[in-house]
Every structure is written in structure tokens, then in C-alpha cells.
C-alpha positions as CSV (number, residue, x, y, z in Angstrom):
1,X,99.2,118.4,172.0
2,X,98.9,118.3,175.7
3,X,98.9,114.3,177.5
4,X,96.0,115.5,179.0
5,X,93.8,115.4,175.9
6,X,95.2,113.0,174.6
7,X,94.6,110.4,177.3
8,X,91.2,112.3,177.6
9,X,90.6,111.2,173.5
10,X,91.5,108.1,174.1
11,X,89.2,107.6,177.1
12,X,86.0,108.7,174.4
13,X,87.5,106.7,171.5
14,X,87.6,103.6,173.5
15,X,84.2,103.9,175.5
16,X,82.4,104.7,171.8
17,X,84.0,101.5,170.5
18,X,83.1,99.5,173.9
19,X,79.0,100.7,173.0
20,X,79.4,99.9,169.8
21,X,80.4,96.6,169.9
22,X,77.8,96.0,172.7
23,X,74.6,97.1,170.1
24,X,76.4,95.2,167.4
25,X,76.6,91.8,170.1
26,X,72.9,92.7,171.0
27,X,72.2,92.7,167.4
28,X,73.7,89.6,166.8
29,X,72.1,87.4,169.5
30,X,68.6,88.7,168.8
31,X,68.8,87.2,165.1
């Protein structure tokens, strides 16, 4: 497995968890 994709992966996995977490906060403070 080439760096490249890796990093590349990593870049997607994190930015899905950063929106995620950002609904799920929204979420939250509307309740």
C-alpha cells in the first residue's frame, strides 16, 4: 500500500468523523 493512499484515507476517515461529530453536537444542543 502506497503512503500516498494511505495518508489520502486517512484525510477522508478523519474529515467523515469531524462531520459526524458536528451533526451529533448540533443534535445535542437542539434538545
Amino acid at each position: 500500500l502506497c503512503p500516498f493512499l494511505v495518508a489520502y484515507l486517512e484525510f477522508w476517515f478523519h474529515l467523515v468523523i469531524n462531520i459526524r461529530n458536528k451533526t451529533y453536537i448540533k443534535l445535542v444542543f437542539k434538545l
